[in-house]
N, C-alpha and C positions, 0 to 999 in steps of 0.2 A: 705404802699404798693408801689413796684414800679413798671411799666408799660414800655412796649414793644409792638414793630409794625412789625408783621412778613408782609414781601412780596414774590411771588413769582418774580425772576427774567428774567420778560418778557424782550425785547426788547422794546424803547431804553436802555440800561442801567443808561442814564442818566437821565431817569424817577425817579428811584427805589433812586438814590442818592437824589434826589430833593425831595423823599417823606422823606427819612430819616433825610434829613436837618429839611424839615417842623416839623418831630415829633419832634424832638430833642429842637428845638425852643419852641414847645406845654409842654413839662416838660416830655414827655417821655428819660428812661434814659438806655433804650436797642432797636436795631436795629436788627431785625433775619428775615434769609432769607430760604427757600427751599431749601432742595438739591438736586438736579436730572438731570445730566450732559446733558441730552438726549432732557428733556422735556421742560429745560430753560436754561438759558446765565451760563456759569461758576459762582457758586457764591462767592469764593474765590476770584476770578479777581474783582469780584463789591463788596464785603468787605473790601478791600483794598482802593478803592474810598471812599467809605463811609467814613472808618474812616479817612483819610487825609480831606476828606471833614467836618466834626465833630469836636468837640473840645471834647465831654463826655461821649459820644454815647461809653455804649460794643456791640461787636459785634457775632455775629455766627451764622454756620446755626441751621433751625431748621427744618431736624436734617439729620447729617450727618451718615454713616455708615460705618463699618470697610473694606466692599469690596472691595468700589470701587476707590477707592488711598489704596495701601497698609498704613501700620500704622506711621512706619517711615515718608513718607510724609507728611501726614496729620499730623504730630506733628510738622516736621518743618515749613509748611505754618503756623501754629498758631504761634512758636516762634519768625517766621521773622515777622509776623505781629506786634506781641508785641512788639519785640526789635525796632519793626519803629516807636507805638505809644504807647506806656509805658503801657502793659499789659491791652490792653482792648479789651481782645476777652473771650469767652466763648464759649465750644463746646457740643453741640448739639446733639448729638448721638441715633441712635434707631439700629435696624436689620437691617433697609433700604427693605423699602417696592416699593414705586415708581423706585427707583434707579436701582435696581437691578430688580423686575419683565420688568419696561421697556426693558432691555439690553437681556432680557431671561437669569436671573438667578434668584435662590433660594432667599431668605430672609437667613442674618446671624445666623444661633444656639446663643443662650444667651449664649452658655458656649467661642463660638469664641468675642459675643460682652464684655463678662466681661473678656477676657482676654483684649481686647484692650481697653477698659476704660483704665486699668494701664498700659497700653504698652504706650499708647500715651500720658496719664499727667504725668509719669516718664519721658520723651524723652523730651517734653514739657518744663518741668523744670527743666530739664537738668541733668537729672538721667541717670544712666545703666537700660538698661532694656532689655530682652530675645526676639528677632525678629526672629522666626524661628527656633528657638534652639540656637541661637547665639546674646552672647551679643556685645550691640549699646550702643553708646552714642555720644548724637548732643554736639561735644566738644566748639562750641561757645555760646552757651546758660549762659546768667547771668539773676538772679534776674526774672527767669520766673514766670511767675503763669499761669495756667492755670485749671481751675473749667469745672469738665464736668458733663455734668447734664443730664440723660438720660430719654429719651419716654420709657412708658407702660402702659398698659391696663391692661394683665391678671396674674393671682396668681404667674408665677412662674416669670414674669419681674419683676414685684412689689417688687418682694423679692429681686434679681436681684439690685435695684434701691440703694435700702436699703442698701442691703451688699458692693455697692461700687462706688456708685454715689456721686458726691457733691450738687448734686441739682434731682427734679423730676420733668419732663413736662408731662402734666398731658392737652392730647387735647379735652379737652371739658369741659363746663361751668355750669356744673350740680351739684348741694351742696350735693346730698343726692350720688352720686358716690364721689366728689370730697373727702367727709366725707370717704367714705369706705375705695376710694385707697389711701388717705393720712395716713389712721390708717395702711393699709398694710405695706406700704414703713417705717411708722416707727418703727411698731412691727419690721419688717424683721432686721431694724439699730440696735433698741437697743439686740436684741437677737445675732446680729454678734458683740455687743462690742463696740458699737459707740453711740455718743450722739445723739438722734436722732432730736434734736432741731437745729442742724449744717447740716439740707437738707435744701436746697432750695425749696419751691414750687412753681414750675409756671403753673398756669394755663393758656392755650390757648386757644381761639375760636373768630370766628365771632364776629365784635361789628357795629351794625348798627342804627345812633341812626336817629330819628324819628316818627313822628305819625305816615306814610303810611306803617302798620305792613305789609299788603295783597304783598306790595314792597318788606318788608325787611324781610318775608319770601322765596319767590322766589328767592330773591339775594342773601339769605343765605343755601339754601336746599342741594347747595352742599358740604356743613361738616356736614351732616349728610348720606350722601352716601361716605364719607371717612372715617367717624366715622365705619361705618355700612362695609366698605370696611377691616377693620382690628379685628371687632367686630366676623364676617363670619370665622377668621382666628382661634380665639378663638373657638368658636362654633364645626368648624373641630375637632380640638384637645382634646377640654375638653368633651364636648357634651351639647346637649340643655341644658335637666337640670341635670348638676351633679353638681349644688351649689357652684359650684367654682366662678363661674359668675353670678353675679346678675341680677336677669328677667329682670330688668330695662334695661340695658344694651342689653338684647339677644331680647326682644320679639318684635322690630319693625323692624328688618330684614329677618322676617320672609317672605315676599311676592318679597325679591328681586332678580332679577334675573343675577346677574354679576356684574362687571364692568366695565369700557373702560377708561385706562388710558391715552387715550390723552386727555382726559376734565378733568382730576385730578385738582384739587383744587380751578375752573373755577364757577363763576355764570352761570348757566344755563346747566349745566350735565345732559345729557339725562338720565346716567344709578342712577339718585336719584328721580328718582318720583315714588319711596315707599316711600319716608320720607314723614310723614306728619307732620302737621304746628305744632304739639303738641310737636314733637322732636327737631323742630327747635328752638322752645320758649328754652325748655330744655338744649339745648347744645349750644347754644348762646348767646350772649346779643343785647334784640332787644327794640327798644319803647322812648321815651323823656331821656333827661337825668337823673331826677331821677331816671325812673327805673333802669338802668345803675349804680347808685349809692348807690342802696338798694340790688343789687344783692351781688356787689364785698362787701359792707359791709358784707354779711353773709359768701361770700367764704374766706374772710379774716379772720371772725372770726373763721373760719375752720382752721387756719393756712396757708393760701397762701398770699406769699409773693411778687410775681410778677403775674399780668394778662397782658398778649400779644394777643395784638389784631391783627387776621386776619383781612385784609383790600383785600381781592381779591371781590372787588362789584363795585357797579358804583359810590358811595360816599366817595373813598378814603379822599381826603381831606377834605370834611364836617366831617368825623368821626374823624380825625386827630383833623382837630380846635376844635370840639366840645368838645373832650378829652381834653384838652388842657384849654380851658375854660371853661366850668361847670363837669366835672367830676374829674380829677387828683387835684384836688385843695380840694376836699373834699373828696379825699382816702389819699391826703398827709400832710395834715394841722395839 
């Protein structure tokens, strides 16, 4: 299993470099950042630090969207990156939720995001590809790669995922969904034609380790009000119960009442106290490091291939060494 430390990119940015050095040194061997131009520092401009600062570190956000850089852009940021340090970026991709509701706009259609999946890993590595009605091509691109590996939650991303992803971020740390939407994403592959054992899975969430749960609930409550913030979206569309979506999933947003994204992805979010400690345990990784390491054994034996840890709490760096020294030694041994 390999392991990853998402950050949002508060100010300094020379913070967020310093914590990526630290992971990277710990045997983490991916670096992913937020993307939300509005709510944090450019994260293009401090992936570019990271990795001149790195020697093995991949990088990307997590997770970018087709909006808000048109597509061509965001392929050539990812190619200049790689052609400066030999193909170690990975993109990130969702609808873009934070990014575009902050700015007062829509969330992207899955039929605009799965066009850009292949618009931008065509461009990326150095294909023609259709921008508009009109074909492109970034004529300096050599020896690209670029793997894009998309966010989803409900029936029709998942499928989405499947049909044209190289990898699936999958945000939150629950066996009995991770088990559902990992079976989705690869029914959806091998029925479009693909091996479905060539996705990546990363699972994301929260990792607080420690005895003081009563702590590491509290510092964790808000990925479960972002969980619950995209869950709602679901809910809109499909309905409570039309079994598209699992109760598990639907029935603890039941008592919420919005949300306010200038606290997105912050300990201490006012608009998450619906969540209760029962969701946190559920979609986190919380408690000593064994448990930490009984967990990820079962999400691995699920088939997840990378776990990234959110680190937005007050124990960034204890969770980092901690990782670092009793846990990734016994998920990579």
């Amino acid at each position: 299993m390999d392991f990853g430390l998402v950050l949002q990119t508060d100010p300094p940015a020379s913070a967020v470099v310093g914590l990526m050095r630290r992971a990277e040194r710990n045997g983490f061997r991916y670096g992913w950042t937020f993307d939300s131009a509005v709510l944090w520092q450019e994260s293009f401009v401090i992936l570019g630090r990271v990795l001149e600062h790195t020697r093995r570190l991949t990088v990307g956000p997590m997770v970018t969207n087709p909006g808000t850089r048109t597509w061509e852009v965001t392929a050539s940021t990812f190619a200049t990156l790689n052609e400066m340090y030999g193909n170690r970026t990975v993109c990130g991709i969702g609808r873009g939720d934070s990014a575009m509701r902050v700015a007062g706009r829509k969330p992207n259609t899955l039929a605009q995001l799965g066009e850009a999946i292949d618009v931008i890993r065509d461009l990326a590595e150095g294909r023609e590809a259709q921008v508009d009605g009109n074909p492109v091509r970034i004529p300096w691109v050599r020896d690209g790669k670029l793997p894009v590996w998309m966010a989803a939650y409900g029936p029709k991303a998942l499928a989405l995922a499947g049909q044209k992803a190289d990898g699936f971020i999958l945000q939150l740390a629950d066996p009995f969904l991770t088990e559902w939407m990992v079976r989705a994403v690869r029914t959806a592959a091998e029925e479009a034609g693909r091996d479905p054992a060539s996705i990546t899975v990363c699972v994301a969430a929260p990792a607080y380790v420690g005895e003081d749960l009563a702590r590491a609930h509290e510092q964790c409550r808000w990925f479960g009000g972002m969980v619950g913030n995209h869950v709602a979206d679901l809910v809109e569309r499909y309905g409570e119960h039309s079994g598209l979506v699992p109760e598990e999933l639907t029935a603890y947003i039941k008592s919420r009442q919005g949300y306010d994204y200038s606290h997105h992805g912050r300990a201490g979010n006012p608009s998450t106290d619906f969540v209760p400690d029962e969701i946190v345990d559920r979609f986190c990784l919380l408690g000593p490091p064994e448990a930490h390491v009984a967990k990820l054994t079962a999400l691995r034996d699920l088939g997840v291939d990378q776990f990234a840890v959110y680190a937005m709490h007050d124990a960034k760096e204890a969770t980092i060494d901690a990782y670092g020294e009793r846990v990734i030694p016994e998920l990579t041994s």
